[in-house]
N, C-alpha and C positions, 0 to 999 in steps of 0.2 A: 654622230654617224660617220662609220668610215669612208674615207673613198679611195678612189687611185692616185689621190693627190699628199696622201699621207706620207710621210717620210721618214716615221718611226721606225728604230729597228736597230741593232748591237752592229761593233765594228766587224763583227765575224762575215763570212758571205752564207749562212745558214737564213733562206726567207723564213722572216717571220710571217705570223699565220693572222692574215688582214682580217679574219673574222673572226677573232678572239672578243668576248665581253659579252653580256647576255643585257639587251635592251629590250624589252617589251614591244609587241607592238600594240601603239593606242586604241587601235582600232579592233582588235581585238574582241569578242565577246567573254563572260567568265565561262571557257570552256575549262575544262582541266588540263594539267599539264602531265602529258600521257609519259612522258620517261622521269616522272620526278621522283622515283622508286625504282629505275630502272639498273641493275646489275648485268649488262650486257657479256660484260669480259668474265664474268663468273666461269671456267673450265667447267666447273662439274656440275653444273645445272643440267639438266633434261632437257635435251633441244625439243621435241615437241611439244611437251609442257610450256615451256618456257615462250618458244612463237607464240602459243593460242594467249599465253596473258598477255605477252607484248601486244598480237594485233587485237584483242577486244580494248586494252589503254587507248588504241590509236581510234578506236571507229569510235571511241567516245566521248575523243576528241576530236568528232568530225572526219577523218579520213578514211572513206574507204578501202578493205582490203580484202586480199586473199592469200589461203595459204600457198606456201613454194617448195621447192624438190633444192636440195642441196646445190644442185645445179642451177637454180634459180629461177625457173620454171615453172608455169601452175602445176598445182599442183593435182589435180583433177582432171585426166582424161575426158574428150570430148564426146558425147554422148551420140552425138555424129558420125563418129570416125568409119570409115568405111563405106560410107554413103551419104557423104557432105553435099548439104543443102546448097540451093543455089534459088535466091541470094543466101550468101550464108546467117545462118540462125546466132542470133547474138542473146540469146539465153529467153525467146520469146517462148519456147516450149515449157520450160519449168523448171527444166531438168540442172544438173549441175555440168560442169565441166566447158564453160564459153567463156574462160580466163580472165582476162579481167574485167567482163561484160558482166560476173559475178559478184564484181567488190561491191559491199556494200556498207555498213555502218549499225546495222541491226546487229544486235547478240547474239540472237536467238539465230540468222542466218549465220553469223560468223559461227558460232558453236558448230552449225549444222557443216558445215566447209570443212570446218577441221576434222571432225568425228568422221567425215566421207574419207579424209587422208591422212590418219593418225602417222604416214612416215614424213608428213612433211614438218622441215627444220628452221623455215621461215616465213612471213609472209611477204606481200608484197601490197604498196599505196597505189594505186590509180592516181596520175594525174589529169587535169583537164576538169576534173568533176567537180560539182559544187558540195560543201558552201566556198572551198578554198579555191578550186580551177589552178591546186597547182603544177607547179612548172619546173623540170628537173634539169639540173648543168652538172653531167658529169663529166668531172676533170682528170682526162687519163693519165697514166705514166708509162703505160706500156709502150716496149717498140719502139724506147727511144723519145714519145711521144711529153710533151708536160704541159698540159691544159691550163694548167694556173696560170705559166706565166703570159699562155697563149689570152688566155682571160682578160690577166693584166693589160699586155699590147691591143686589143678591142676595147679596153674602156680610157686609156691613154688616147687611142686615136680616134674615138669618137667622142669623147669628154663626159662619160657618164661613173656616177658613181657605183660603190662596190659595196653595198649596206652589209654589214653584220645579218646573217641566217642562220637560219637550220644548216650545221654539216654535218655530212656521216662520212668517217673515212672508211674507205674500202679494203676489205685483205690486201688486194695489190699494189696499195699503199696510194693511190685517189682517191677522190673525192666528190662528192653528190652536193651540191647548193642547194636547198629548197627557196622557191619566190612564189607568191604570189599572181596571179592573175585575175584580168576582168573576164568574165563570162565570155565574149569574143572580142575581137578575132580569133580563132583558135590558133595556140603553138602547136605545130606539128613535129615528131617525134622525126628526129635525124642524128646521121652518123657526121662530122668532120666537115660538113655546112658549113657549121658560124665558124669556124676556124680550126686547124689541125690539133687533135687533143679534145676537142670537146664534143659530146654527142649531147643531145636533148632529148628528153623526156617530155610530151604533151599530149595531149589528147589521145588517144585509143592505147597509151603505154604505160608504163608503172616504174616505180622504185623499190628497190629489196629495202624493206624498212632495217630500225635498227635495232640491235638484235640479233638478226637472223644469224643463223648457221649456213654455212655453206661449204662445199666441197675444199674449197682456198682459205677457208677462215671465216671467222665473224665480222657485221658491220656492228661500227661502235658511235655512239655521237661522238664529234671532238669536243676537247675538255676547252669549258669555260663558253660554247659556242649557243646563241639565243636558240631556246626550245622552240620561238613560235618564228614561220617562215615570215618574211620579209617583204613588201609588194617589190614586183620586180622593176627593176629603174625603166622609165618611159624609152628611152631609147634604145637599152638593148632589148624590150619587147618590139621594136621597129626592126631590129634588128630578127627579130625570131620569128616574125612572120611576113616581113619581103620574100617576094615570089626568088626562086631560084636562081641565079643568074645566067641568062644567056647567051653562051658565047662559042664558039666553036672553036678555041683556043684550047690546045691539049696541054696542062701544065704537069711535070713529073709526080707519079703517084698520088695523083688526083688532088693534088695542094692548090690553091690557089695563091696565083702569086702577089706578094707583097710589095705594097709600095714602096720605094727605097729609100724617098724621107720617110717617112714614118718610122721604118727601120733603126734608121740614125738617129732619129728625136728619140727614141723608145728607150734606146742605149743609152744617151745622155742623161736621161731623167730618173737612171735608176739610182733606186734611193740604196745607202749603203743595208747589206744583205742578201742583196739581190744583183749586185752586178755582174758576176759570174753568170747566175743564170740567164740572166735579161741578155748578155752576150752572147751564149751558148746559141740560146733560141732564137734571133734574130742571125745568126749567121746561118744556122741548120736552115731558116727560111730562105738565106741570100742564094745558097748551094740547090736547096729547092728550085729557085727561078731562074737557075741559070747565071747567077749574080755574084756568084761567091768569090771569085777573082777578081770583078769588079769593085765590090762593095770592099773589101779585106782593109784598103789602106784607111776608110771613111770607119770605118768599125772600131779600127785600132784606136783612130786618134778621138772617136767619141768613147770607148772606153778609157783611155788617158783622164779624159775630160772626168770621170767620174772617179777618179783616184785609183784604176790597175794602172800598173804598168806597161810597158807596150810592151817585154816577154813575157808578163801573163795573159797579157790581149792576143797575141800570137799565136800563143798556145791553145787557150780556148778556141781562139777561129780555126787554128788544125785541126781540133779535135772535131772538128764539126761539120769540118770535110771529110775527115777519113771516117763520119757515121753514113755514109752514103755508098 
């Protein structure tokens, strides 16, 4: 099993990809293995064609789905619209169109889904639902933003492992973790929560499975990465469902600020391949908290510590202020 304590990786600063290798999980049932035929990156397949095979693979391997709109969206108009019930109807009429209150796992309804919106070009997984309850980590890049290694720094500063999963990388060049969950507590579905870069997927939300088409490009599994999701580590589920934090402290662009050991431990421990970025991102947090003039000489000299330079230490901490 991998974790955050691994230290593999080539003299370049290119991170290597900590959920490479395909482990089973034991626990497991003999479900099928729904992408073990899958041609995702195929250009010239038929995107609607192609959705309805991917999502009937997936509901037969347990995961509920529905179809999506390019834009990633259900794909089915709400039967409601215009005179939305109150409480609102979560598919108890019959009708279609209540998003992903519709995934299901049957055939015969996924057929019926798609056949209601032959333009749609992918579908999408429910998490939260059984038999799997699972749990999405997506790791952005946008904006600047790099979930991974914000990932990294959450399982370094809370000392939890990083198992090999399900990953789907995104057009936008992210990343989707699949985990496991137990039936409750429920994860609930957040933006920039656990940490900047990351949003979550749980309960009443979805994933664009893989396959899909979308208006940005295709989602593809990464190569070499386990088909079947992973149970999610005990403590960052502790982590995904402690209550919000309350505080009436305004931190800049809703970041919450980082502690500044941690910061500095986080830097020292980067394994070679990652110290540039492990830099980068811990100074964009220092700049974040008001910190970045403070923290600059403590930064430099734990990147020293991990073999830069201190003008390549410099530099990266520049570059991490003038992103602001």
């Amino acid at each position: 099993m991998a974790t955050h304590r691994r230290h593999a990786g080539t003299p370049t600063d290119h991170p290597p990809d900590p959920w490479a290798g395909d482990r089973p999980d034991p626990g497991a049932g003999p479900r099928p293995d729904p992408w073990a035929d899958l041609r995702p990156s195929d250009p010239t397949a038929d995107a609607p064609a192609t959705a309805l095979t991917q999502a009937l693979l997936a509901a037969e391997a347990g995961y509920p789905v529905i179809p999506l709109t390019r834009s990633k969206l259900p794909a089915l108009r709400s039967p409601h619209r215009g005179h939305p019930e109150v409480p609102p109807c979560r598919g108890a009429c019959g009708r279609l169109g209540h998003g992903v209150h519709d995934a299901c796992t049957d055939p015969l309804a996924v057929r019926r889904m798609f056949a209601a919106a032959p333009w749609a070009t992918g579908y999408g997984i429910a998490c939260g639902r059984p038999p799997r309850h699972l749990i999405g980590i997506d790791l952005d890049t946008k904006n600047g933003a790099d979930g991974l290694t914000a990932l990294r720094f959450l399982a370094e500063q809370h000392d939890f492992p990083i198992p090999p999963t399900v990953t789907v990388l995104t057009p936008s060049g992210g990343r989707h973790l699949w985990f496991t969950g137990p039936p409750s507590p429920p994860v609930s579905n957040s933006v920039g929560r656990l940490a900047p870069g990351i949003d979550v997927r749980g309960a009443g939300g979805y994933l664009v499975g893989p396959g899909s088409l979308t208006t940005h490009g295709r989602y593809v599994l990464a190569p070499g990465a386990p088909h079947r999701p992973a149970p999610v580590p005990a403590t960052l589920l502790t982590l995904l469902t402690a209550p919000p934090p309350t505080t009436h402290r305004e931190s800049p662009y809703g970041v919450p600020p980082q502690p500044a050991a941690a910061l500095i431990r986080f830097v020292r421990a980067s394994p070679p391949g990652q110290r540039n970025a492990r830099l980068f991102w811990a100074a964009c947090r220092a700049e974040e908290s008001g910190l970045g003039q403070e923290l600059a000489a403590r930064l430099t000299e734990a990147a020293r510590h991990t073999g830069l330079s201190a003008e390549e230490a410099r530099a990266t901490i520049a570059s991490a202020a003038r992103r602001r």
